[in-house]
N, CA, C and O of each residue as an XYZ file, in Angstrom:
544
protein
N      35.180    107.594    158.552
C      35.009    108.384    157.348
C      34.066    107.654    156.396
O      34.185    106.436    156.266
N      33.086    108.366    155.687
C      32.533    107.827    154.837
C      32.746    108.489    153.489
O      33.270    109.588    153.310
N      32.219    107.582    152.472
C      33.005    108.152    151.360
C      31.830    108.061    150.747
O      31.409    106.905    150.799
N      30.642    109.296    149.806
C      29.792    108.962    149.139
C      29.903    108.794    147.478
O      30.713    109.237    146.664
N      28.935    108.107    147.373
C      28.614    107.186    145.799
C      27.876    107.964    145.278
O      27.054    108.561    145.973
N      27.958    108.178    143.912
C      26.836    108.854    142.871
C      27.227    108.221    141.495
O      28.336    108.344    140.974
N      26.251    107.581    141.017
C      26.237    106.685    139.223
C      25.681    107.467    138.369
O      24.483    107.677    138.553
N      26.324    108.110    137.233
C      24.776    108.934    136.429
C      25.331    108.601    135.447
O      26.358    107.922    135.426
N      24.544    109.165    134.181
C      24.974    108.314    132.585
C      25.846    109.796    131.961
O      25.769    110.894    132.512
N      26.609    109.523    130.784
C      27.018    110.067    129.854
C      27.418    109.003    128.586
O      27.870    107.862    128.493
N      26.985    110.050    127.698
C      26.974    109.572    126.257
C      28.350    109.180    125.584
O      28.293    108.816    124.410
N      29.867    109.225    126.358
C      31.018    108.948    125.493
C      31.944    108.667    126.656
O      32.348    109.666    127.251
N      32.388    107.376    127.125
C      33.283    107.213    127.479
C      34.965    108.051    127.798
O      35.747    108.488    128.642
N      34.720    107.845    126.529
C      36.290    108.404    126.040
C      36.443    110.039    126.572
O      37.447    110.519    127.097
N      34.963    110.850    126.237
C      35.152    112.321    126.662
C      34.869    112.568    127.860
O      35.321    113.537    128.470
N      33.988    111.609    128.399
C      34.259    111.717    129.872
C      35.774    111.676    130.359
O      36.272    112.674    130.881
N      36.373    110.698    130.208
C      38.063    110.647    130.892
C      38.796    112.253    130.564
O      39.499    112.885    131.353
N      38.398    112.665    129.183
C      38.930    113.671    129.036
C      38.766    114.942    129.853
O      39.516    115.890    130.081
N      37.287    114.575    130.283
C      36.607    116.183    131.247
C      37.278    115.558    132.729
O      38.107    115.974    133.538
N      36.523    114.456    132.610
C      36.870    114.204    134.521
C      38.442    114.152    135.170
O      38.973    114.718    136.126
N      39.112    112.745    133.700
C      40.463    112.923    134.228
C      41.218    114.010    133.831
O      42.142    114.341    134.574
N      40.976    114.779    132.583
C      42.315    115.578    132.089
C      41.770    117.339    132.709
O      42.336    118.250    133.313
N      40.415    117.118    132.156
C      39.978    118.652    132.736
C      40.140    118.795    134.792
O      41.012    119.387    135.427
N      39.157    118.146    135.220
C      39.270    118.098    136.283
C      39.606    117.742    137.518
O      39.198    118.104    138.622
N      40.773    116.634    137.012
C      41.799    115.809    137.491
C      41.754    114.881    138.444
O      42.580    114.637    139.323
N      40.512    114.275    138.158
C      39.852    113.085    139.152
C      40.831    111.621    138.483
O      40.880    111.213    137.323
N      41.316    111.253    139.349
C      41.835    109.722    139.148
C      40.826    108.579    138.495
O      39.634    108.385    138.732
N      41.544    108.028    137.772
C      40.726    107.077    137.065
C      40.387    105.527    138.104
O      41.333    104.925    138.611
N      39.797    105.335    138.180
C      39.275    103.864    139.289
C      38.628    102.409    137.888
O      38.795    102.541    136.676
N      38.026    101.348    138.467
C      38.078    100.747    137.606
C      37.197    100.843    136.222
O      36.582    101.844    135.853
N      37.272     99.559    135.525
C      36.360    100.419    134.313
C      35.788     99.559    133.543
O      36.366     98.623    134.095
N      34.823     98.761    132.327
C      34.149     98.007    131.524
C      34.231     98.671    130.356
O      35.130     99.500    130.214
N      33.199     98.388    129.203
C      32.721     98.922    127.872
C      31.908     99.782    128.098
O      31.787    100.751    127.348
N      31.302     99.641    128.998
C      29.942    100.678    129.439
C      29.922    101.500    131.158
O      28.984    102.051    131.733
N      31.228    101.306    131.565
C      31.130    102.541    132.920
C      32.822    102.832    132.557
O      33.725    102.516    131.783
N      32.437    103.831    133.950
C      34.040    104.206    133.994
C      33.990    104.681    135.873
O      33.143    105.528    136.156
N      34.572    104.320    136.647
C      34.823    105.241    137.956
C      35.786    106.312    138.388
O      36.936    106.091    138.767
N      35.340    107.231    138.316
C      36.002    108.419    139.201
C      36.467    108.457    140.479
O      35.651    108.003    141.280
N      37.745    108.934    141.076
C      37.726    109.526    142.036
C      37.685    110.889    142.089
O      38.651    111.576    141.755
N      36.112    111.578    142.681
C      35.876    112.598    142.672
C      36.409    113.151    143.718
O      36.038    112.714    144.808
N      37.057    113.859    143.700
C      37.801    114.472    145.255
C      37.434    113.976    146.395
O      36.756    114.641    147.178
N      37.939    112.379    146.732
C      37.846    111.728    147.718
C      36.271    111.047    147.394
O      35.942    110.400    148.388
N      35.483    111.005    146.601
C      34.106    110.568    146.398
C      34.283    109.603    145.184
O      35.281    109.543    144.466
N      33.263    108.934    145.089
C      33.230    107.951    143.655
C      32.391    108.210    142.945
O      31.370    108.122    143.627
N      32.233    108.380    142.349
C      31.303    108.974    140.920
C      31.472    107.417    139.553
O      32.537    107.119    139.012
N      30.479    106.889    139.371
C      30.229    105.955    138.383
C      29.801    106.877    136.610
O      28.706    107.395    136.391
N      30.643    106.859    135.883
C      30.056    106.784    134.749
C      29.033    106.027    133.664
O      29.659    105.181    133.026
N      28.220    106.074    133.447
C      27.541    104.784    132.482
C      27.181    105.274    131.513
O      26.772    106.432    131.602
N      27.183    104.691    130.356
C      26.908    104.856    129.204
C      25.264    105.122    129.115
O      24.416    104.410    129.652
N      25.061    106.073    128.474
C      23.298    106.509    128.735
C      22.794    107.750    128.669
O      23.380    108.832    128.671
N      21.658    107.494    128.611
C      21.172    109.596    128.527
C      21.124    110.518    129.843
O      20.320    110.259    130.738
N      21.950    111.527    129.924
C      21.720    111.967    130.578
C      20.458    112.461    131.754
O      19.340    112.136    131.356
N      20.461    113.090    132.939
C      18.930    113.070    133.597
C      19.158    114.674    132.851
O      20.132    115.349    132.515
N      17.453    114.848    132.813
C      16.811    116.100    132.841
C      17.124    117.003    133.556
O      17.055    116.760    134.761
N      17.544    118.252    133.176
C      17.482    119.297    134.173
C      17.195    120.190    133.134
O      17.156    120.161    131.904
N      16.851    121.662    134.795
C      16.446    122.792    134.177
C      16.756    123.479    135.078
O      16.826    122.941    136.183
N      17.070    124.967    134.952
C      17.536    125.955    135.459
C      16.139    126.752    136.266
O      15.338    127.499    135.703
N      16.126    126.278    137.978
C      15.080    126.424    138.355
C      15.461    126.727    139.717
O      14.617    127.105    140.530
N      17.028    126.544    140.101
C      17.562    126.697    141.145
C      18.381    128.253    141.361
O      19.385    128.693    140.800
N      17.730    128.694    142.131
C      17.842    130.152    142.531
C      19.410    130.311    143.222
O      19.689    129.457    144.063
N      20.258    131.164    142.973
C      21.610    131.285    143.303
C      21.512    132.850    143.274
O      21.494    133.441    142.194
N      21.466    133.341    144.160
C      21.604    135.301    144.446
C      20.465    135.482    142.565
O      19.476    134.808    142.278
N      21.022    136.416    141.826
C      19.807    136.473    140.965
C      20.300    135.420    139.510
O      20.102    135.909    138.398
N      20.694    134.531    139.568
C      20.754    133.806    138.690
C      20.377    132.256    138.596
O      20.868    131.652    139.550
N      19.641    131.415    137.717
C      18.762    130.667    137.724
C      20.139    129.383    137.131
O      20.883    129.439    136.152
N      20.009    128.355    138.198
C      21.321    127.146    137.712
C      20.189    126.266    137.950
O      19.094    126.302    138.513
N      21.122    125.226    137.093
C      20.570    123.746    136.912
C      19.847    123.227    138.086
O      19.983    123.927    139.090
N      19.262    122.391    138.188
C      18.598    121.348    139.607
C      18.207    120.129    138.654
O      17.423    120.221    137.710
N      18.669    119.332    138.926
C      19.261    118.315    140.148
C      20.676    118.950    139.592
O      20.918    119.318    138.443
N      21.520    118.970    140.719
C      23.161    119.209    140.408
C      23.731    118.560    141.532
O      23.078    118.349    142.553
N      25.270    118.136    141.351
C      25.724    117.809    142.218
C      27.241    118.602    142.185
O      27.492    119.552    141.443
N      28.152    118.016    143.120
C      29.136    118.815    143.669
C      30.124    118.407    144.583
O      29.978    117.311    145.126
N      31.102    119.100    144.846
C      31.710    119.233    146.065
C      32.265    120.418    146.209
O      32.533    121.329    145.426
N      32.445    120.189    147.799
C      32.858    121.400    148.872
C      34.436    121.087    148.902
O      34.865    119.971    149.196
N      35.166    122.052    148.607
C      36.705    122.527    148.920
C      36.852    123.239    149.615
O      36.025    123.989    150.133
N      38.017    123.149    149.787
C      38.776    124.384    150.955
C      39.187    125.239    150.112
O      39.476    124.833    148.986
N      39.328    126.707    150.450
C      39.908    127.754    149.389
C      40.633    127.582    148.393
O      40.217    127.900    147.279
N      42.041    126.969    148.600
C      42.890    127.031    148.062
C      42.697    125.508    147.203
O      43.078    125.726    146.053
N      42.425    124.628    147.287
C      42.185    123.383    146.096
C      40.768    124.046    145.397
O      40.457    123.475    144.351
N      40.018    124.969    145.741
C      38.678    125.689    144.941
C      39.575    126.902    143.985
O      39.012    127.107    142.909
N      40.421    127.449    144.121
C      40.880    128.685    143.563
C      41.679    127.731    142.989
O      41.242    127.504    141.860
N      43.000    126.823    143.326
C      43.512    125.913    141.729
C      42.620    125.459    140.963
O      42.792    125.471    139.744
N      41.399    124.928    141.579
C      40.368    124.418    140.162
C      39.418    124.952    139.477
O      38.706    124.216    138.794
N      39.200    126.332    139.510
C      38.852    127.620    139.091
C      39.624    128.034    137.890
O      39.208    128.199    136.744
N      41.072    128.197    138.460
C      41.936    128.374    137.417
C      42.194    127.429    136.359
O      42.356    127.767    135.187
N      42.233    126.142    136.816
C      42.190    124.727    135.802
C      40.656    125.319    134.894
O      40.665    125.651    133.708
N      39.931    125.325    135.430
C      38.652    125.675    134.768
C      38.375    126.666    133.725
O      37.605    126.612    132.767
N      39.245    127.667    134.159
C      39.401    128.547    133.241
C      40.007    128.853    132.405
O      39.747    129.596    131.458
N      41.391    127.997    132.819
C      42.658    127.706    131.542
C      42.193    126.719    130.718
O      42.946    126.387    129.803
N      40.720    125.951    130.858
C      40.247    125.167    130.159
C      39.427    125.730    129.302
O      39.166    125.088    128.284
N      38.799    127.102    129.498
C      37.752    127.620    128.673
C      36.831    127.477    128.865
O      36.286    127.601    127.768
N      35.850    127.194    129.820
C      34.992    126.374    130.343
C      33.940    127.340    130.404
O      34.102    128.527    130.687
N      32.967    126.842    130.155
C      31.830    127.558    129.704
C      30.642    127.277    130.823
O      29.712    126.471    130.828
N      31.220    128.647    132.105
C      30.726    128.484    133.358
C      28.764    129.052    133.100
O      28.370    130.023    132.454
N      28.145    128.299    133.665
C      26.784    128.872    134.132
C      26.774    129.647    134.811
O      26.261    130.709    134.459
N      27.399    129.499    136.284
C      27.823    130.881    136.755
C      29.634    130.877    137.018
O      30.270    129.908    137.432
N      30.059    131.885    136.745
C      31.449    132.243    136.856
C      31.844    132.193    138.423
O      31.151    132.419    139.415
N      33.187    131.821    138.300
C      33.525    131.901    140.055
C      33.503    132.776    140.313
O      33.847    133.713    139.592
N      32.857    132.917    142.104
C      32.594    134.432    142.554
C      32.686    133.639    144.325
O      33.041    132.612    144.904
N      32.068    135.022    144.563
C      32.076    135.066    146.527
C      30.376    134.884    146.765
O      29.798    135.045    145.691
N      29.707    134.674    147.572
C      28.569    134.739    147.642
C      28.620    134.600    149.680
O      29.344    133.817    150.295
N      27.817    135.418    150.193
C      27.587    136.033    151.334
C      28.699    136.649    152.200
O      28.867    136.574    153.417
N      29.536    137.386    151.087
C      30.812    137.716    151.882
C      30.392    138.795    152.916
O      29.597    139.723    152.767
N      31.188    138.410    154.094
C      31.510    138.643    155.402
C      30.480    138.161    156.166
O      30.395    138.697    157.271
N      29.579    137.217    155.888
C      28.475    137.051    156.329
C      28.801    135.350    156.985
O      29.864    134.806    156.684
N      27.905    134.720    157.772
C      28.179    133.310    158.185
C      27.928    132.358    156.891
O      27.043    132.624    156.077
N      28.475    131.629    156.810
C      28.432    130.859    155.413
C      29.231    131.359    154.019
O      29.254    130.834    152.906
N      29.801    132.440    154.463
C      30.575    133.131    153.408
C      31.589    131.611    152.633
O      32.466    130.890    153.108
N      30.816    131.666    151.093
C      31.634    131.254    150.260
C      32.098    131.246    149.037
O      31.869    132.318    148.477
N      32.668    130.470    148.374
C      32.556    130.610    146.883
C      32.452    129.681    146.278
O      33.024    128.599    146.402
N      31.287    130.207    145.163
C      30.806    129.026    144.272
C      31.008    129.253    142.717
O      31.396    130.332    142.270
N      30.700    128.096    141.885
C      30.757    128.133    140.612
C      29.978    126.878    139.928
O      29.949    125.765    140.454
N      29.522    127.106    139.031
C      28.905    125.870    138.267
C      29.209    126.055    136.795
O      29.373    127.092    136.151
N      29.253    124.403    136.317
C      29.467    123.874    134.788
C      28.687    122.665    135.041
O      28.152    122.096    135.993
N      28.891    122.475    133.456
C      28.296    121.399    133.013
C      29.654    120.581    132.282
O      30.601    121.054    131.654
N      29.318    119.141    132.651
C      30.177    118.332    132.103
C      29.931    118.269    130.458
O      29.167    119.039    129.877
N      30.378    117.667    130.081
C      30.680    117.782    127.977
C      29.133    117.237    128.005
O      28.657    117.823    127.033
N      27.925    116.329    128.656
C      27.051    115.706    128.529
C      25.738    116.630    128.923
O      24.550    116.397    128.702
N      26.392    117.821    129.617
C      25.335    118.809    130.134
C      25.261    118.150    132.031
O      24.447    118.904    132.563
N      25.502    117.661    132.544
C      25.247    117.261    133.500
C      25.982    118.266    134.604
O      27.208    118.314    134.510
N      25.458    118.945    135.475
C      25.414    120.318    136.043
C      26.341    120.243    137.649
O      25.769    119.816    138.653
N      27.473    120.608    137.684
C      27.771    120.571    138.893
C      28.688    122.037    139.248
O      29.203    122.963    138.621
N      28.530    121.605    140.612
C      28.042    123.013    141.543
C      29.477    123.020    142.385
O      29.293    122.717    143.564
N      30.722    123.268    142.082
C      31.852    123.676    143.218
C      32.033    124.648    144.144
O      32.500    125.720    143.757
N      31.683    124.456    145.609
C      31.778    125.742    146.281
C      33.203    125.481    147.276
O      33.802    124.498    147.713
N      33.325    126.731    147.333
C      34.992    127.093    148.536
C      34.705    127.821    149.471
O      34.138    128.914    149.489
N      35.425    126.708    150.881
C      35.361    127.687    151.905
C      36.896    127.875    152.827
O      37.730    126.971    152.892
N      37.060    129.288    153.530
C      38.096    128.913    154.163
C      38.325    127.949    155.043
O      39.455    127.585    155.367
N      37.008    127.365    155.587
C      37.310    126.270    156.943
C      36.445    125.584    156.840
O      35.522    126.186    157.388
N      35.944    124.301    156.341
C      34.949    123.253    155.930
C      34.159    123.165    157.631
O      33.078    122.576    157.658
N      34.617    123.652    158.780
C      33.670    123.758    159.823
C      32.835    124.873    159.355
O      32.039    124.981    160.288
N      32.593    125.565    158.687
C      31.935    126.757    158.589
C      30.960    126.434    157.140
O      30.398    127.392    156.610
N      30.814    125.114    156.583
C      29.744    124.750    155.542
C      28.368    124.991    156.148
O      27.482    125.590    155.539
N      28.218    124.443    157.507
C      26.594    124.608    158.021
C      26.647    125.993    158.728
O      25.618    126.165    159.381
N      27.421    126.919    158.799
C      26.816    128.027    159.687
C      25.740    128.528    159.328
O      25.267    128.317    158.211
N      25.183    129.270    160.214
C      23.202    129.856    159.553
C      23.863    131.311    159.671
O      23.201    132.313    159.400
């Protein structure tokens, strides 16, 4: 098993724990004055104190235009539909709202995107059977 790494900056410590650990219920890992580590659903995600990267809404999703560079993870239905609902009992101020995208089709899934409190853009998609992420 491999487990992947991603470091990016945000501007507040403190509101990060609040989005990552309280909103989106990533475990807290170790920490300094200036980072913080996530466990992102089985992934590590580094916080650092800093300006966020640039983005712009340039990434084509059926007819609506989302962030790029974004990042993410892939769930299975049912941990994607509890964190949908976490998401939404949070108020969360989706770029795109959870939905289905190529239903009945190969690759049939569901996606959604936000931005963390810093603007930093990520992309949750759900499938019923994580063998079925690469179908064409």
């Amino acid at each position: 098993m491999s487990i992947f790494h991603l470091a990016f900056n945000v501007r507040d410590l403190d509101e990060a724990r609040r989005f990552y650990g309280g909103v989106l219920g990533c475990a807290e890992g170790r920490s300094t004055d200036t980072w913080v580590d996530f466990d992102f659903f089985g992934h590590q995600i580094s916080l650092h104190l800093g300006e966020p990267f640039t983005t712009a809404r340039t990434g084509h999703v059926g007819d609506v235009l989302v962030p790029m560079p974004h990042f993410g993870i892939i769930l299975e239905l049912p941990a994607w539909r509890a964190l949908a609902d976490r998401l939404e009992a949070a108020r969360t101020d989706f770029v795109l709202r959870p939905q289905v995208r190529f239903e009945g089709q190969p690759g049939e899934q569901w996606t959604m995107f936000f931005c963390d409190p810093f603007g930093n853009p990520i992309e949750v998609k759900g499938f019923r059977s994580l063998d079925t992420v690469y179908a064409a």
